[in-house]
C-alpha positions in Angstrom: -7.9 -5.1 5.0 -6.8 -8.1 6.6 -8.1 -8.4 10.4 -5.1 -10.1 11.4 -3.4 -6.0 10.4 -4.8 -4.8 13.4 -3.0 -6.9 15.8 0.1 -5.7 14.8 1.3 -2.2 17.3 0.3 -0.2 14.0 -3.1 -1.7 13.4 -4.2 -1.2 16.8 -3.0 2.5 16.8 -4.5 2.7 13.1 -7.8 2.2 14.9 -7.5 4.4 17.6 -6.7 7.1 15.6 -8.9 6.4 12.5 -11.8 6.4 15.1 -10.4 9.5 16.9 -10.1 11.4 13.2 -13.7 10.8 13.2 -14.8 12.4 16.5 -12.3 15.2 15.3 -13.6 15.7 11.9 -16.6 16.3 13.2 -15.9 18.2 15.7 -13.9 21.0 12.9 -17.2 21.0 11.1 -19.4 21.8 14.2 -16.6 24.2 15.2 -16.9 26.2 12.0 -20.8 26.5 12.1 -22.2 25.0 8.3 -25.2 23.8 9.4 -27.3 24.5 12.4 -26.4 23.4 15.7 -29.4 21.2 15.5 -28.0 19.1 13.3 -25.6 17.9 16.0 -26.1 16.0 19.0 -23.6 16.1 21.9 -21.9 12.5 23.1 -19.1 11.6 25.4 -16.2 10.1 23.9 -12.3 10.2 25.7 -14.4 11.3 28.6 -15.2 14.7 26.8 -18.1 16.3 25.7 -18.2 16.2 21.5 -20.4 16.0 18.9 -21.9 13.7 16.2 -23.7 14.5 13.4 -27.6 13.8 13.4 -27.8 13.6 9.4 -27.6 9.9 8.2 -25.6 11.4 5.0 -23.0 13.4 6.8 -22.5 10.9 9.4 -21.8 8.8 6.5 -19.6 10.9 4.7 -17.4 11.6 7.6 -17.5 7.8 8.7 -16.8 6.7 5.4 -13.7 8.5 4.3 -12.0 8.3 7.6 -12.4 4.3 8.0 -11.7 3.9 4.6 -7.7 5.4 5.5 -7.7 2.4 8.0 -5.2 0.1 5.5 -2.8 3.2 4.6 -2.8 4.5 8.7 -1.8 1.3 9.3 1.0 0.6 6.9 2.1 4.5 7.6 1.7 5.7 3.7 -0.8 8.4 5.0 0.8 12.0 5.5 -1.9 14.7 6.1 -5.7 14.0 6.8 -7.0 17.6 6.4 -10.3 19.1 6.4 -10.8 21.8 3.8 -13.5 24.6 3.3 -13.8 26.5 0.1 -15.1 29.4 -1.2 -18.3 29.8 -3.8 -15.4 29.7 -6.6 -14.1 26.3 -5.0 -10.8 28.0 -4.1 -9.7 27.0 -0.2 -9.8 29.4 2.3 -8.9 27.5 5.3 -7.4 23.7 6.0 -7.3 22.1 9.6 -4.5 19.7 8.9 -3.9 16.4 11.1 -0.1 15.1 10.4 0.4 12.0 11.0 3.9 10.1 11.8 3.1 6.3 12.9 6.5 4.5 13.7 6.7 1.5 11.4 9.4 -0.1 13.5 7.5 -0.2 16.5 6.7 -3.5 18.4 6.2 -2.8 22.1 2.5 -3.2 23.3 0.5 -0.3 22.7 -0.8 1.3 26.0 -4.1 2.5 24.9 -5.0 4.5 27.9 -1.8 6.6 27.8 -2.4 6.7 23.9 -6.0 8.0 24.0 -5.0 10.7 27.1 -2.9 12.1 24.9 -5.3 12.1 22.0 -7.9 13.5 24.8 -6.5 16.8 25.0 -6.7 17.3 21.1 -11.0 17.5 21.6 -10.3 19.8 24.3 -8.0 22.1 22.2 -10.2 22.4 19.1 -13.2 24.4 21.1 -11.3 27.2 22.3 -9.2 27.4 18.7 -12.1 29.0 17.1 -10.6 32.9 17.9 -7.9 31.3 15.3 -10.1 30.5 12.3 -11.7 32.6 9.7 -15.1 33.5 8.7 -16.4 31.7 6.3 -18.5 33.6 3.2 -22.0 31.9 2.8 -22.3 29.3 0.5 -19.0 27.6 1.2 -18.2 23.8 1.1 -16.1 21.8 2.5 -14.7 18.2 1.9 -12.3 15.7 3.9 -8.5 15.2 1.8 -5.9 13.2 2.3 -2.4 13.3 1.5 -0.3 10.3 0.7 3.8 9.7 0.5 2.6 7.0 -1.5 -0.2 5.7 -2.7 -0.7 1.2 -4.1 -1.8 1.1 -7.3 -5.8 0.7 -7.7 -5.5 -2.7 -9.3 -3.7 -3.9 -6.8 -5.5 -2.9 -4.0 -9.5 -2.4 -3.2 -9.1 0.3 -0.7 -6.9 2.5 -3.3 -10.1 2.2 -5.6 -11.7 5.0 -2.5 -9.1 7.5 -3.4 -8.6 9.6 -6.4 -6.6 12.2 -7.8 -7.8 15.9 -6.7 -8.2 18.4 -9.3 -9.1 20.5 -6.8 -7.5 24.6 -6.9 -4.8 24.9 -4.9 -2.4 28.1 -3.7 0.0 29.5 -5.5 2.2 30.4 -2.4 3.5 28.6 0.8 0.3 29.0 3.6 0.5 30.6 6.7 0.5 28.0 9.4 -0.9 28.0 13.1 -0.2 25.5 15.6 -3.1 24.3 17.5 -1.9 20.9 19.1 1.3 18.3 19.2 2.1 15.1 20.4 5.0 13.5 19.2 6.2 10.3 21.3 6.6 6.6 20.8 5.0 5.3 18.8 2.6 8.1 17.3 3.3 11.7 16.6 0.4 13.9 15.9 0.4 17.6 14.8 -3.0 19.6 14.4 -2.6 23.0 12.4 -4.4 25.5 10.5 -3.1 26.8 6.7 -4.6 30.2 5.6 -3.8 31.3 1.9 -0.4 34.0 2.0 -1.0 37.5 2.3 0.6 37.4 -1.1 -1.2 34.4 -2.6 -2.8 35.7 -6.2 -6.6 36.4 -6.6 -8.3 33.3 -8.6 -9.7 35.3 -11.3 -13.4 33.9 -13.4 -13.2 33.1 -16.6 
């Protein structure tokens, strides 16, 4: 990605929020209790209390896939970031969904202090959202998705190459949705949400 991107309104909001996704990402998977609590350490960031992962290959993972949206945040091609656990039969159980709605048109200097107050009060949400999520069954996973309204061509772009088709199981039926957190004003709009499968969503059956 071109440095020069991120002196645009968009890049510099991009970066706020692709380094925000980060602390949030992390702070789902502490939330839903994985690994040990050891594996965490707490840090300050928006002047709250979160926390970063100790294990060089997690903190990788997370670090990784979020910075790597950086080029599609910007340009505004990015829909849903969404963090996804599954069962032992890799069929999801539960999705903490980030929507994302970056105003293309917008060319007014980004406040940054009013931008990350607002993103503040996401970290303070997720914590006390926990009465909201399932259990999860032992030997679940989990992996970071995202969802594109469009995506460039790999040959024509090195940060496609990052992003593949899933051929992940999906449902079958509409979720059921539940609002955590929303901002929407100029020039970001931000919507956190949980899916769970339907009460009617089929049983995935072994073959």
């Amino acid at each position: 990605m071109d440095r020069k991107d991120l002196r645009t309104p968009q890049g510099e909001i991009a970066r706020i929020l692709v380094e925000f996704l980060e602390v949030a990402i992390t702070s789902v998977v502490f939330l839903k209790g994985i690994y040990p609590n050891g594996a965490f350490e707490r840090r300050r960031y928006m002047n709250v209390v979160v926390h970063k992962a100790r294990h060089p290959q997690l903190n990788e993972y997370i670090h990784t896939a979020v910075d790597a949206l950086l080029p599609f945040i910007n340009k505004g091609l990015v829909d849903r970031v969404a963090v996804i656990f599954y069962d032992d039969g890799d069929v999801p159980i539960e999705r903490f969904v980030f929507k994302l709605n970056l105003n293309q048109s917008y060319n007014s200097k980004v406040e940054e202090a009013n931008l990350e107050f607002s993103l503040r009060s996401f970290l303070i949400k997720l914590p006390v959202s926990e009465p909201l999520t399932k259990v999860l069954p032992r030997n679940c996973r989990w992996e970071i998705m995202a969802y594109f309204r469009s995506l460039p061509e790999a040959s024509t772009s090195k940060d496609a190459e990052m992003w593949i088709p899933t051929d992940t199981k999906q449902w079958q039926q509409p979720p059921t949705i539940i609002p955590i957190k929303s901002m929407s004003s100029e020039p970001l709009g931000l919507q956190l949400y949980l899916e769970h499968p339907s009460l009617s969503e089929p049983k995935y059956e072994e073959k």
